[in-house]
C-alpha angles and dihedrals in degrees: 000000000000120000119244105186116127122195110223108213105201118196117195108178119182084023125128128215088245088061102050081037091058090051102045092057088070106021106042104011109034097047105349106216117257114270099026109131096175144008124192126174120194134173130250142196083253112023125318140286126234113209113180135157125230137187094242143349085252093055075050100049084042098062101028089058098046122115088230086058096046095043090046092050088037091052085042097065097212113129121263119292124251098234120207123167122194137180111256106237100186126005123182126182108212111188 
């Protein structure tokens, strides 16, 4: 059986820590959106990055274009995500 999990890399240049801290309150910690496997937020020079592995590119469309995630990107104030999704080759679970 084929895999079907996608990393999401989210870029969020120009964006602070308060702000991805403010929407991930309601959008990751508070009801994680179905299909989501792992989140990861890491900063960067300019903003921060969000990594994060689904069970499939649908589970993603489904929550990036949904109003909730919209609303919650839109309260936080930080500027729009540069979405890439990618095909996870290998994926490991170590503890």
């Amino acid at each position: 059986m084929k895999n079907t999990y996608m990393n999401m890399i989210a870029t969020v240049r120009g964006g602070t820590l308060e702000q991805y801290d403010k929407a991930a309150a309601e959008l990751i910690k508070a009801n994680p959106p179905t299909g989501l496997l792992h989140h990861v937020c890491v900063p960067t020079d300019d903003g921060f990055m969000v990594i994060e592995t689904w069970e499939s590119e649908k589970a993603i469309e489904d929550f990036t274009t949904s109003e909730r995630f919209q609303r919650e990107i839109g309260a936080s104030g930080m500027p729009k995500p540069d979405l890439r999704i990618r095909p996870v080759h290998n994926m490991r679970v170590l503890s």
